[in-house]
C-alpha positions as CSV (number, residue, x, y, z in Angstrom):
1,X,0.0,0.0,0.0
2,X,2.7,2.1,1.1
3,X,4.7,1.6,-2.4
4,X,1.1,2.1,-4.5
5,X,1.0,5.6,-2.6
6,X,4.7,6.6,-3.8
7,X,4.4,5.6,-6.9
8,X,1.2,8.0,-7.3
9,X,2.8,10.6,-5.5
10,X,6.0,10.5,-8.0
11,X,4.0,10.3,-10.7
12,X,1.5,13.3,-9.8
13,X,4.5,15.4,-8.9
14,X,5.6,14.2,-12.4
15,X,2.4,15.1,-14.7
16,X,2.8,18.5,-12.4
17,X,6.1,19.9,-13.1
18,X,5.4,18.3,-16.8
19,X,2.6,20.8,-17.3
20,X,4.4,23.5,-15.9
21,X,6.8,22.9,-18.3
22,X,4.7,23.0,-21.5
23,X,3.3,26.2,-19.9
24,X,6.6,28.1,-20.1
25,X,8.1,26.8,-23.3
26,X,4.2,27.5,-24.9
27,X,4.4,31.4,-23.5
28,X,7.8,32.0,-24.4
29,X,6.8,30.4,-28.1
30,X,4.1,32.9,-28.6
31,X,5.8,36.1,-27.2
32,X,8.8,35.0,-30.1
33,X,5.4,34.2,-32.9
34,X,4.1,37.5,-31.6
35,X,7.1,39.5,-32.2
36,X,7.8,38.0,-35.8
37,X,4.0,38.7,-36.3
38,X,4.2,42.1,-35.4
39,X,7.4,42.5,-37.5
40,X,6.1,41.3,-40.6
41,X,3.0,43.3,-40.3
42,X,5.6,46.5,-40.0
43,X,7.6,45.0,-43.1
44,X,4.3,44.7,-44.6
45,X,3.3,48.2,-44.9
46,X,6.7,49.8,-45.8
47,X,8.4,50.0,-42.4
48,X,11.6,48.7,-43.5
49,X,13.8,50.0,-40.4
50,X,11.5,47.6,-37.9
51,X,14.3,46.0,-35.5
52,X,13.3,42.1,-35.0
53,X,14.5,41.4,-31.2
54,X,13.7,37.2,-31.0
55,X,15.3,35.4,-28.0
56,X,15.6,31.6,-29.0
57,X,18.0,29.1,-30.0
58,X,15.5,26.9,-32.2
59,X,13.7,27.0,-35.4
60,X,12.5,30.5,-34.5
61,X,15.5,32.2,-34.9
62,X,16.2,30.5,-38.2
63,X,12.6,32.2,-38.8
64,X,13.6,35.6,-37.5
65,X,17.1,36.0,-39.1
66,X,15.5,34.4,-42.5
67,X,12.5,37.7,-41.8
68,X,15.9,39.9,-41.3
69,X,17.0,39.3,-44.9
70,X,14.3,39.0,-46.1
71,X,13.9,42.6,-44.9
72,X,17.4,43.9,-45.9
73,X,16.7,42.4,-49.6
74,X,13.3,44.5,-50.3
75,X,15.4,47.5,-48.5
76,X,17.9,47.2,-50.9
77,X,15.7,46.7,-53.8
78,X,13.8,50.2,-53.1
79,X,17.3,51.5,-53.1
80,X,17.8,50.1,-56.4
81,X,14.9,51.3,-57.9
82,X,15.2,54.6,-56.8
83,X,18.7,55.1,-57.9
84,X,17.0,54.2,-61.4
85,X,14.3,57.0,-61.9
């Protein structure tokens, strides 16, 4: 009976700290989502200058830095075409 209780107890603490877990890594997620969101939106309607400040070490930084030149190529292609007319 005694080991049955453990083994419960382990394995609520267990589902517990699991689900704080996927709580943190799920917020910091969609504060990064948000800011790329935000910065294509800006990107969107001309704001070229818009500084894209992501925090991560995963596929969202490939995302953000891929947004980045992304940004710097239509920057430099308004340049281009200005310098034409």
């Amino acid at each position: 009976q005694k080991t049955k209780t453990i083994i419960f107890a382990v394995f609520g603490v267990t589902i517990v700290l699991m689900g704080f877990t996927v709580l943190f890594y799920s917020r910091r997620l969609r504060a990064n989502l948000n800011t790329l969101i935000d910065a294509a939106e800006k990107i969107s309607v001309g704001e070229l200058n818009t500084n894209i400040d992501v925090r991560s070490n995963d596929e969202i930084k490939d995302l953000a830095e891929t947004i980045s030149r992304m940004q710097e190529s239509i920057r430099l292609s308004i340049q281009r075409l200005r310098r034409r007319r």
